[in-house]
ZAVEXPA-354116 format. One record per residue (C-alpha): residue number from 1; residue in one letter; x, y, z. Coordinates in Angstrom, 2 decimals, always signed. Example, Ala and Ser with C-alpha at 12.3 -4.5 7.8 and 13.67 -1.06 7.14 Angstrom:
REC     i   aa      east     north        up
REC     1    A    +12.30     -4.50     +7.80
REC     2    S    +13.67     -1.06     +7.14
# end
This chain:
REC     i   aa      east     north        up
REC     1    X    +23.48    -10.76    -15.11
REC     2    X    +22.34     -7.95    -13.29
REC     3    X    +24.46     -7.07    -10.03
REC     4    X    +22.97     -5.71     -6.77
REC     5    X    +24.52     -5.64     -3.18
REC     6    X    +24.55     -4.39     +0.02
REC     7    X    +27.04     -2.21     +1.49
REC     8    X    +27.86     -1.83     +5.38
REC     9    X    +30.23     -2.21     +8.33
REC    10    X    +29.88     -4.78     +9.71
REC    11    X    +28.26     -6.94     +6.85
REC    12    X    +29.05    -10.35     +7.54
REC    13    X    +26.24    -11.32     +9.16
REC    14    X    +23.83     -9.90     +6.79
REC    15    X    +20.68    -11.97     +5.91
REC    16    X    +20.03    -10.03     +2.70
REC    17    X    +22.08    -12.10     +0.35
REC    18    X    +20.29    -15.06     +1.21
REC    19    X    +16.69    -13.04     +1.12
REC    20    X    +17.12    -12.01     -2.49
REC    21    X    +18.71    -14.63     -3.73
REC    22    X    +15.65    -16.54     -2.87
REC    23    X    +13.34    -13.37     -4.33
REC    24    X    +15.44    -14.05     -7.68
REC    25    X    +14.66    -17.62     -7.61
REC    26    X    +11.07    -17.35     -6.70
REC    27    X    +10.72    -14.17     -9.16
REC    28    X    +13.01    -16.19    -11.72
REC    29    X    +15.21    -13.60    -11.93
REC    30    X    +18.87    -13.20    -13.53
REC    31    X    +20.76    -11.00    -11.19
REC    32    X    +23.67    -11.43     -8.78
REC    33    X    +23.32    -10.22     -4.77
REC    34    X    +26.55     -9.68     -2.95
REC    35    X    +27.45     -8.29     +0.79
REC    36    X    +30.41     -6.00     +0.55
REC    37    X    +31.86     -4.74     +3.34
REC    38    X    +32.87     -0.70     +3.11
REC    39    X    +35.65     +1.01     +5.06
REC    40    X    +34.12     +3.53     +7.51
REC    41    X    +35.65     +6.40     +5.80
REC    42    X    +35.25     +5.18     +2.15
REC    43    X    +31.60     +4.28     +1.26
REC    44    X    +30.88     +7.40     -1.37
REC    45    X    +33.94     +5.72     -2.93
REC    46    X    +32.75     +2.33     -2.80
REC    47    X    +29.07     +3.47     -4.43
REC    48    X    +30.85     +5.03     -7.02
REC    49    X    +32.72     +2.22     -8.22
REC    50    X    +29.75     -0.76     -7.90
REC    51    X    +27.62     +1.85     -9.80
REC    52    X    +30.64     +2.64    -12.54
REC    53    X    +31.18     -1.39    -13.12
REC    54    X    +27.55     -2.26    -13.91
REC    55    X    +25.69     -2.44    -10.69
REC    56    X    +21.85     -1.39    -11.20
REC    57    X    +21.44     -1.36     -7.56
REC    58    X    +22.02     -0.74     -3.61
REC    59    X    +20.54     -1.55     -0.51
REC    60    X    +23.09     +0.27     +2.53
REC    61    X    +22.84     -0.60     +6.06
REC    62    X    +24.82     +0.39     +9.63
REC    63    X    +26.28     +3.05     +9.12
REC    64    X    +25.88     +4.58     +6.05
REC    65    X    +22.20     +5.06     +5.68
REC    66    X    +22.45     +9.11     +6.71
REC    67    X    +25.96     +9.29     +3.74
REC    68    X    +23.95     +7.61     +1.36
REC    69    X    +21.13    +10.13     +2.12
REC    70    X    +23.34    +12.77     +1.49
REC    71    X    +24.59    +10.97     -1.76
REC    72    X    +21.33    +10.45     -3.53
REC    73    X    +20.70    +13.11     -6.69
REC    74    X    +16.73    +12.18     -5.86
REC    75    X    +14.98    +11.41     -2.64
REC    76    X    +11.61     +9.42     -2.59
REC    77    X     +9.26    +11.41     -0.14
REC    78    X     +9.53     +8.38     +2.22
REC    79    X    +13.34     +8.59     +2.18
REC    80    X    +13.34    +12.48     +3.04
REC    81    X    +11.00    +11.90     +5.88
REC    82    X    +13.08     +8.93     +7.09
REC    83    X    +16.31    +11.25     +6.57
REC    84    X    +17.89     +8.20     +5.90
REC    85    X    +18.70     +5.67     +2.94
REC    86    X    +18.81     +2.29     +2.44
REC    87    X    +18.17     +1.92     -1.25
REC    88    X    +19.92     +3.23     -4.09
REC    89    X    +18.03     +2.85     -7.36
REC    90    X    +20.15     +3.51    -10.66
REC    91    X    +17.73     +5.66    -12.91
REC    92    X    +17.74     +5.33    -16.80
REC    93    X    +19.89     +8.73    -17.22
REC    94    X    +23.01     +7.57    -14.73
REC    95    X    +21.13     +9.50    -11.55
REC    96    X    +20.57     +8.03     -8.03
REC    97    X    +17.20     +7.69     -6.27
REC    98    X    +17.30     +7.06     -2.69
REC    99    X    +14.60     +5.35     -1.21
REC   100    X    +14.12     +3.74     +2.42
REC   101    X    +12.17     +0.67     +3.33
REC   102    X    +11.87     -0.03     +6.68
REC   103    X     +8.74     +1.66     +6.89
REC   104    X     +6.90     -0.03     +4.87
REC   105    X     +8.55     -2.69     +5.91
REC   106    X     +7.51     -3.60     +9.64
REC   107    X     +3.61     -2.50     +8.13
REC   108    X     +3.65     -5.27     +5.76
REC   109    X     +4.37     -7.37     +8.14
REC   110    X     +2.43     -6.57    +10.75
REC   111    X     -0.77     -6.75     +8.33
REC   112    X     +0.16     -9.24     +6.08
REC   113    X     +2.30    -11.70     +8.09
REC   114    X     +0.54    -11.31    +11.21
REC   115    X     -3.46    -10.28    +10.40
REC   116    X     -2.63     -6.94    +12.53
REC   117    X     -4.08     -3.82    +12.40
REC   118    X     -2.95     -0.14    +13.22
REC   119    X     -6.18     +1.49    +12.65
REC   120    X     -7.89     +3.79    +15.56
REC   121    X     -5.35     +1.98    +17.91
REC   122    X     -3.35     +3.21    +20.44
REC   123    X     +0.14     +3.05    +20.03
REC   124    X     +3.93     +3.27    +22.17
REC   125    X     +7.13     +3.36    +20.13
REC   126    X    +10.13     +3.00    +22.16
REC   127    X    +13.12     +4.85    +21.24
REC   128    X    +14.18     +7.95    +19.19
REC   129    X    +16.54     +6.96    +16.57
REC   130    X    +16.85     +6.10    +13.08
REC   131    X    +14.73     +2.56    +13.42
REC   132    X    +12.14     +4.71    +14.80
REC   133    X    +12.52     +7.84    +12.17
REC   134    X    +11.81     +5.71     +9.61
REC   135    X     +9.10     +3.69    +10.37
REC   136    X     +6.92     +6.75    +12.20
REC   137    X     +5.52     +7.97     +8.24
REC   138    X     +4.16     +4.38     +7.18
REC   139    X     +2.89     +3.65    +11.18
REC   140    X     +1.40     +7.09    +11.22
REC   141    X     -0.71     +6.66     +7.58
REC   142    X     -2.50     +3.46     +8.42
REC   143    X     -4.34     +6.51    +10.91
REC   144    X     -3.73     +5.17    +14.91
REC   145    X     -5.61     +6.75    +17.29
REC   146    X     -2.37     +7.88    +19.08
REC   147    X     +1.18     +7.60    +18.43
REC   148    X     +3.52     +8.00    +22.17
REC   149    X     +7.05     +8.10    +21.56
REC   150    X     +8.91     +7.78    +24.91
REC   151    X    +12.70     +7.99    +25.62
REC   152    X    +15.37     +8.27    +27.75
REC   153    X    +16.31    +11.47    +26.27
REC   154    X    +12.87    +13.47    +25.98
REC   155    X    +14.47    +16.01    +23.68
REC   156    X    +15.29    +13.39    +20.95
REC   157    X    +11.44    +12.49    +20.88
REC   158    X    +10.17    +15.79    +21.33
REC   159    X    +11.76    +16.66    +18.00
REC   160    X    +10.05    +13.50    +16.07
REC   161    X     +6.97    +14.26    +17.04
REC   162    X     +6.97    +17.82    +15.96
REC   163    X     +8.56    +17.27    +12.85
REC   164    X     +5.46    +14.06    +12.21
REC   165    X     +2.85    +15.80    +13.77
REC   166    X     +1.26    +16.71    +10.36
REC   167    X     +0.65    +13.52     +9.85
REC   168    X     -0.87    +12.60    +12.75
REC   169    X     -1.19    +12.55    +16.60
REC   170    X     +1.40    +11.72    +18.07
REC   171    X     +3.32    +13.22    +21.94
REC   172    X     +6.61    +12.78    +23.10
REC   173    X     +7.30    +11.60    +26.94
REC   174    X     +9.93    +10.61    +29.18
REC   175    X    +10.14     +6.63    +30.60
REC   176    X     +9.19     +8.00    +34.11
REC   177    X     +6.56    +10.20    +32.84
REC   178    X     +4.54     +7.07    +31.10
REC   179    X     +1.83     +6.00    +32.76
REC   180    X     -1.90     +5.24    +32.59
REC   181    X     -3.68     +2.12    +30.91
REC   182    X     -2.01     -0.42    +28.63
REC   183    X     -1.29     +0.49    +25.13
REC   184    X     -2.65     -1.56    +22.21
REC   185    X     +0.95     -1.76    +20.55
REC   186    X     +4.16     -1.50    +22.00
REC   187    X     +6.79     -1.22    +19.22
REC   188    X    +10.54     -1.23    +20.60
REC   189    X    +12.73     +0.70    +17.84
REC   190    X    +15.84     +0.15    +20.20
REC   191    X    +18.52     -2.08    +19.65
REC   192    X    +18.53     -3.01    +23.57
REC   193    X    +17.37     -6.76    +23.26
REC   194    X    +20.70     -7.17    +21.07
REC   195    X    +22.54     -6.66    +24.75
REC   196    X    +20.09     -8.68    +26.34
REC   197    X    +18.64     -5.74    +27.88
REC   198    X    +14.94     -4.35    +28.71
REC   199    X    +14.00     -0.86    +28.24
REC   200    X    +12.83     +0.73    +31.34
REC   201    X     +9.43     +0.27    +30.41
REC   202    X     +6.44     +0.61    +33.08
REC   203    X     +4.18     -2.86    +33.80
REC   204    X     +1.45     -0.89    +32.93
REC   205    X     +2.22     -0.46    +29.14
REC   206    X     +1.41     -4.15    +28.55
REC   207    X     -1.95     -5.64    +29.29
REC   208    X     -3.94     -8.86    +28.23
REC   209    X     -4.46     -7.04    +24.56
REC   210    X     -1.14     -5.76    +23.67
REC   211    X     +0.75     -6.83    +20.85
REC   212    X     +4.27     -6.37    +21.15
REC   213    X     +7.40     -6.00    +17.86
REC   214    X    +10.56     -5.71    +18.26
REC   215    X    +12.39     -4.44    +15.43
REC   216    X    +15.27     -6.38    +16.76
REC   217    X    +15.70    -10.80    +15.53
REC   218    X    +17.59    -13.38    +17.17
REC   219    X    +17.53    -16.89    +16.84
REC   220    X    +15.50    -17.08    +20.16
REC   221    X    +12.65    -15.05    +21.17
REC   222    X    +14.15    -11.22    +22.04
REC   223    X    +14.60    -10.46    +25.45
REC   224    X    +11.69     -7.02    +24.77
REC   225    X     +9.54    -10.06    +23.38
REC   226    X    +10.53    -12.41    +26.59
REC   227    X     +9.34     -9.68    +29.23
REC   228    X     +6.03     -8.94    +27.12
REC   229    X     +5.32    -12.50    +27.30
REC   230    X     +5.97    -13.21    +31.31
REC   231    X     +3.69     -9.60    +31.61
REC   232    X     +0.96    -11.53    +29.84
REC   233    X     +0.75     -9.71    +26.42
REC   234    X     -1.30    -11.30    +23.75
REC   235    X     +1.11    -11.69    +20.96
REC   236    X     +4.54    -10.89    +20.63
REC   237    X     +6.65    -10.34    +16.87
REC   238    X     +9.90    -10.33    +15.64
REC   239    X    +12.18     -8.20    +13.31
REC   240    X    +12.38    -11.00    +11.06
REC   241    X     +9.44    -10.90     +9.15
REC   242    X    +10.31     -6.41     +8.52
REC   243    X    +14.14     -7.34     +7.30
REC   244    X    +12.37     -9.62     +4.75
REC   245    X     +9.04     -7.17     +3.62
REC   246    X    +11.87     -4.26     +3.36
REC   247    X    +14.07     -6.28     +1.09
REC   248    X    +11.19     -7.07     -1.15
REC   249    X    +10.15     -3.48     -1.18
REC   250    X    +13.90     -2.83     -2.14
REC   251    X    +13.47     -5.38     -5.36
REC   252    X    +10.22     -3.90     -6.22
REC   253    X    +11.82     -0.68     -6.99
REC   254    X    +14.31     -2.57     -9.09
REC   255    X    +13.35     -5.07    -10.67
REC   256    X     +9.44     -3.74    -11.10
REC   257    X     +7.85     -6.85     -9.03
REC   258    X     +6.95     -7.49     -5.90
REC   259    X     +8.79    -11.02     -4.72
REC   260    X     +6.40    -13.47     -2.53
REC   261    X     +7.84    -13.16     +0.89
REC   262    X     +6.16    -15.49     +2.89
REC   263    X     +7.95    -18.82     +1.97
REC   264    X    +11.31    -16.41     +2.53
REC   265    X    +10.49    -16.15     +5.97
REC   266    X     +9.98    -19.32     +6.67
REC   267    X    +13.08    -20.93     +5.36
REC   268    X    +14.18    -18.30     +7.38
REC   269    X    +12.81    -19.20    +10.41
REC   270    X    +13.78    -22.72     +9.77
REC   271    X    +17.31    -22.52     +9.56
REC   272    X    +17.71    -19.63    +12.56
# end
């Protein structure tokens, strides 16, 4: 049986042995999927050792995504825009291929899962840090009309935008310096609704036609997702529906299928 896992610290609560246990079951699969928890300052130790005893593959979450970057002999060219990995792929000749997922993701499901479209829209992400880094390549190739990337530290955003701006066009702007009409998507790449907390968003971001995601998932509807909704925006999304798409991306690339994800979900949603 073939063994994969996923590495981090904390783990416990991971959904991602559940998720592809169901993908192997669905897919009809033979492979094993455990959560192992990693000592902060022994995770290249810990990859070395699943990889030496048979594993074929790795998906790595908080905090090792940037060390398992850095431990990867090959980098996919969504990975090295990301700067960050959360796939390991074990290659025929004993190499590592890091890959990262999250991208592709949150797209999947917002235009599979929830008929939405990026296309010639206009477009807020909130926050500058690694949920945002590596979702800006995907959001930026389905060709918005604008990408605005606001946060409390300017700087941090300044520097995303210059380093994506090939790709598209996209600005960087303080909270107090966003203004003007609603957006058409308001993404929120910060962990804030995990502390029950509300970026420091204007009213005027969200109007009648906004759809709002939050990257963040909670057994009731995120507190980003609660203000949207009492500001009147027309449909608000979970993280859910991304931690699932990114998993199946992750057993694409390594078990050469893509798992159906939509009955996932849902037994997802069901037992939240």
């Amino acid at each position: 049986m073939d063994r994969y896992a996923v590495m981090g610290n904390p783990i416990k609560h991971s959904k991602s042995p559940v998720i592809h246990k169901e993908f192997a079951h669905l897919s009809d699969q033979d492979m094993s999927y455990a959560a192992i928890l990693v000592d902060e300052s022994g995770f290249a130790e810990a990859v070395t050792e699943f990889f030496a005893e048979g594993g074929r593959g790795l998906n790595i979450t908080v905090p090792f995504k940037l060390e398992a970057f850095g431990l990867a002999d090959e980098l996919s060219d969504r990975a090295q825009r990301a700067g960050a990995v959360n796939t390991l792929i074990l290659l025929s000749d004993g190499r590592l291929r890091g890959d990262n997922t999250d991208g592709v993701g949150m797209m999947r499901d917002i235009t599979n899962n929830h008929d939405g479209r990026i296309t010639n829209k206009r477009v807020l992400l909130v926050g500058a840090g690694g949920a945002v880094r590596g979702v800006l390549a995907p959001l930026l190739q389905e060709n918005p009309a604008s990408v605005t990337i606001v946060n409390r530290t300017v700087e941090k955003a300044q520097v995303l935008a210059d380093q994506f701006s090939d790709l598209g066009r996209i600005e960087a702007v303080s909270f107090a310096d966003l203004s003007g009409e609603p957006y058409d998507w308001v993404i929120n790449g910060t962990s804030a609704s995990l502390g029950g907390e509300v970026p420091p968003l204007p009213v005027s971001v969200i109007g009648q036609y906004t759809r709002c995601y939050d990257m963040m998932y909670s057994v009731d509807e995120t507190t980003f997702n609660q203000w949207a909704g009492e500001l009147g925006a027309a449909e608000r999304y979970d993280g859910l529906g991304m931690l699932v798409e990114q998993a199946a991306e992750s057993f694409r690339l390594w078990r050469g299928l893509m798992p159906p994800t939509a009955q996932v979900i849902a037994s997802l949603k069901g037992g939240a």
